[in-house]
N, C-alpha and C positions, 0 to 999 in steps of 0.2 A: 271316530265312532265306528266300530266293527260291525262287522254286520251279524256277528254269533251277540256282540252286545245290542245291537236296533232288537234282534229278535227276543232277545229277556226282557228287554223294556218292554215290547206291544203285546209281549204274556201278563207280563206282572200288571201291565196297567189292564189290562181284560181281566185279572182278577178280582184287581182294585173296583171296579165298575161291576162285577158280579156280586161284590160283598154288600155292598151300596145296594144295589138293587132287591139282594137276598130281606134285608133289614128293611127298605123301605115298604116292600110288600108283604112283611110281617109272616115270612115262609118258615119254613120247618128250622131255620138258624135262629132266627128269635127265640122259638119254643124249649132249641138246645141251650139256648141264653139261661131261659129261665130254670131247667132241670140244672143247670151245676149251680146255678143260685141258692136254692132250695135244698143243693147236698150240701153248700155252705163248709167250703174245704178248710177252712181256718178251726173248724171244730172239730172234723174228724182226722187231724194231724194236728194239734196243739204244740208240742215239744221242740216243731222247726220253726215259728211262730217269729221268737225272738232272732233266729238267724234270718228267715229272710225279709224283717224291718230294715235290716242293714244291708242285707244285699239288693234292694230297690233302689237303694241308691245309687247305683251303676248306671240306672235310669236316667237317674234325677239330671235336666239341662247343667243346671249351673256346677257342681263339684267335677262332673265328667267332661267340661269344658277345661276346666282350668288343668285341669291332670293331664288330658291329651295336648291343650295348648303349652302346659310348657313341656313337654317333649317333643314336640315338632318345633318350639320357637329355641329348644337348644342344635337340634339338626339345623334350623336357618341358617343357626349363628355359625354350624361348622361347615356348611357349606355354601355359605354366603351368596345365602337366594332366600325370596320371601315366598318361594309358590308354598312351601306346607302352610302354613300362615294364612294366606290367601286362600287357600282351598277351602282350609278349617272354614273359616270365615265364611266362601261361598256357601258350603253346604247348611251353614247353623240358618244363615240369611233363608235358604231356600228353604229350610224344615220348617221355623217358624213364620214364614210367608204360607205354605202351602196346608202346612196339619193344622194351623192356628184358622186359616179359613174354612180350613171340614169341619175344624169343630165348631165354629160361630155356625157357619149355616145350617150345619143339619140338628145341632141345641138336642143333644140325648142326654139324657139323665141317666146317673149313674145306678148300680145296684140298691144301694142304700136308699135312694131316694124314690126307688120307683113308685108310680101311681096307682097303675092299671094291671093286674095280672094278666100275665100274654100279649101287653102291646108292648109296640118296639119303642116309644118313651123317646119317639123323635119330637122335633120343632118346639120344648118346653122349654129353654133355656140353658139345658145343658153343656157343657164342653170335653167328654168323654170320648167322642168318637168322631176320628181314631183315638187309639191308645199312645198318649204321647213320649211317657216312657218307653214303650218299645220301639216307637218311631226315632228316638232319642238315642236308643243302646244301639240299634242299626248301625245310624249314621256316626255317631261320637266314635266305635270302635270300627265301624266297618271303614274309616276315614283314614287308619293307620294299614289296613291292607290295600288299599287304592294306592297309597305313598310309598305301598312297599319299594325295595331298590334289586329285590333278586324272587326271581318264580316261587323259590321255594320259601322265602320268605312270605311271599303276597298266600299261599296257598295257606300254610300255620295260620298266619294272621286271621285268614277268611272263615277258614272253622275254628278261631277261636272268638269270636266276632259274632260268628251265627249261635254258638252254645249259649253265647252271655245276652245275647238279645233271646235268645228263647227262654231261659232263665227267667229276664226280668220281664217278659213277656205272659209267662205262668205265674208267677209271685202275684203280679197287680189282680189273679185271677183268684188266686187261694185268699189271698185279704180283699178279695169282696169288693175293690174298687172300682171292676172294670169288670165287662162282660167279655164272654169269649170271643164273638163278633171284633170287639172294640180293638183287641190286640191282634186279632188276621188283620184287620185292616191298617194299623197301626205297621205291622211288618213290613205290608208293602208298600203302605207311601215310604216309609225310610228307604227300601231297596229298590222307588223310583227314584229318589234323591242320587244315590248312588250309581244307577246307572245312568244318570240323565250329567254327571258332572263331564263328562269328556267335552260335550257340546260347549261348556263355558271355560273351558283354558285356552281359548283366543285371549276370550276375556283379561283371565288372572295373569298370564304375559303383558298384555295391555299395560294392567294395574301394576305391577309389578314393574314396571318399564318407567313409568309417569313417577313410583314412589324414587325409584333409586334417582330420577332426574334433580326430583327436589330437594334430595339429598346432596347433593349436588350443589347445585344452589346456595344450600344452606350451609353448607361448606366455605363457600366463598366470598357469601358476605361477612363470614366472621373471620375471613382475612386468612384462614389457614392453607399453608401451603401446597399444590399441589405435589403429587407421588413424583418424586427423580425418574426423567424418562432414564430408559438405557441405551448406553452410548451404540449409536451404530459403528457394523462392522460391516468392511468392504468386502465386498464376495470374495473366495480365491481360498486358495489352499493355505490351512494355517500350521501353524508350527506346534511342538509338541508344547511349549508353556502358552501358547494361545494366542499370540500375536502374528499378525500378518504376515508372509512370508516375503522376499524379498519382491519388488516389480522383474515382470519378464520381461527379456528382452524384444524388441521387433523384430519381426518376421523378415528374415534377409539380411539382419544384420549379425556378425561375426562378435562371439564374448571372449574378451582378450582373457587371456591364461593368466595373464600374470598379474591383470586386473583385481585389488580386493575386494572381498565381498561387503556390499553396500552395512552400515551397523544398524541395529537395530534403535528403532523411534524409543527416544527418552521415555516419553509418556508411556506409563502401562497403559494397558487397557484394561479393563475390568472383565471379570465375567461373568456372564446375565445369572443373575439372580434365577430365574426361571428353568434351570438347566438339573436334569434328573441326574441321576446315577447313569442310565444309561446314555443317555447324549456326551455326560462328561467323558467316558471310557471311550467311544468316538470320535473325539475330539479331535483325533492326529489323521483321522480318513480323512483325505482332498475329498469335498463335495465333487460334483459332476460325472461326467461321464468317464472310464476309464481310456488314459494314452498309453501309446507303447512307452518304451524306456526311451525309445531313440526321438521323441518327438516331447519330450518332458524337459523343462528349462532345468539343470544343475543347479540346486541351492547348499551351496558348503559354508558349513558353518563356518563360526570363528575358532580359525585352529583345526588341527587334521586329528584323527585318532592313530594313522601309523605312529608307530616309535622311529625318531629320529636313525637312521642309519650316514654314516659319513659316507660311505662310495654311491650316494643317488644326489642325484642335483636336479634342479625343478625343469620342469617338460621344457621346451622350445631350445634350450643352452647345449652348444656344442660340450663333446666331452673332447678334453686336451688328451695330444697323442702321448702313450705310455712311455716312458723310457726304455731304450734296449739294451739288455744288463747281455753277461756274457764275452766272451771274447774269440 
């Protein structure tokens, strides 16, 4: 948790408890409540009516659950981890634990049903406020810029996320379902859900930790095999097709010339599965620390690359004395 994020949280939530406040002491935001009621925006715009019946929906819990859930549950799959998953999941947990209790306890009544002109149509049984589709379009879209995986990605995401929650945040206001109040407050519980998730991915590691175990588990009681470890390799410098190079000799001891060089182990060896493009092309670099040439064991392969010549004979062998022609 940053501390440029601590400090958006204990703004947002100051607003959150101002708005609350504004409404329960029935101040000059109620009275605004009630003037766009009264200009009844669904009447003097008719024509966009039909479009944004459908675009509320972006709101709506359940279809923006399932659209964001399976594209983070196809990123899981391709990267074979359950936090998008679990995140989704903490934040929905948190939305409707948190907006589900503002709206039982504080029981407003919607436009349509109001009673009183001018009261704030709290403690009747209502469950408006906050506005849960906004508090919904927040967290559902604002879920995919938390997840983003590049700056400029999370940035796109972020203002596209704040557009569509303001969107569907206006819409519930033009169809009369909700007061103006209802969606400020509605904004910012979903933008404390949001910034309040860093504090719980101990958690979703946790969970995430526990599910892959049982997975696990359950793997094994149905008898299926585990993954082929890979074979180890002995440390040392290897050869260009990848196997071992010959043992060195000890320290003090003399490598006969005419000695052959040891052949190479029957068995291949394999090679790790897990090796890039760029490890592969490295391959032929000896690990370690660089030796001089003079202090590096000779490893000669099988076979020389000079071309055979008839007047060299192999190192340590006297050459026989020439004949003397002439007279």
């Amino acid at each position: 948790m940053s501390r440029h994020r601590v400090v958006l949280f204990s703004a947002t939530l100051a607003f959150y408890l101002a708005i609350v406040w504004a409404v329960v002491t029935t101040s000059w935001l109620v009275r605004l409540d009630w003037q766009v009621m009264f200009f009844r925006p669904y009447q003097q715009w008719p024509e966009i009516h039909a479009f944004l019946d459908y675009y509320v929906v972006l709101g709506q819990r359940g279809p923006t659950a399932v659209m964001v859930a399976a594209w983070l549950g196809w990123r899981s799959w391709r990267q074979h981890t359950l936090r998008p998953l679990l995140t989704l999941a903490t934040s929905l947990l948190l939305l409707n634990i948190t907006v589900g209790a503002a709206k039982l306890g504080m029981g407003r009544l919607g436009p349509h049903y109001a009673t009183v002109i001018g009261s704030n149509e709290m403690g009747l049984g209502g469950d408006i406020f906050p506005s849960g589709h906004t508090a919904n379009a927040v967290v559902t879209w604002g879920i995919l810029a938390y997840l983003a995986s590049s700056p400029r990605a999370r940035r796109w995401l972020s203002a596209l996320s704040a557009v569509t929650s303001l969107g569907v945040g206006l819409t519930t206001v033009y169809l009369g379902t909700h007061w103006l109040s209802d969606v400020l407050l509605g904004w910012a519980a979903g933008l404390l859900i949001l910034l309040a998730l860093p504090w719980f991915e101990p958690l979703i590691t946790k969970a995430e930790l526990v599910l892959f175990d049982l997975r696990d588990r359950w793997r094994a009681r149905r008898g299926r095999p585990a993954p082929e470890p890979a074979l180890p390799v002995a440390p040392g410098v290897l050869t260009a097709r990848g196997a071992p190079a010959a043992p060195q000799a000890p320290a003090g001891q003399p490598t006969a010339p005419d000695q052959p060089a040891p052949a190479e182990p029957a068995v291949p060896v394999r090679e790790p599965v897990s090796l890039t493009r760029t490890s592969r092309g490295l391959a032929h670099l000896a690990p370690g620390p660089h030796t001089a040439r003079s202090e590096r064991t000779p490893v000669t392969p099988a076979g020389s690359r000079r071309p055979p010549h008839a007047d060299r004979l192999p190192r340590g062998t006297s050459q026989p004395a020439r004949p003397l022609t002439g007279g």
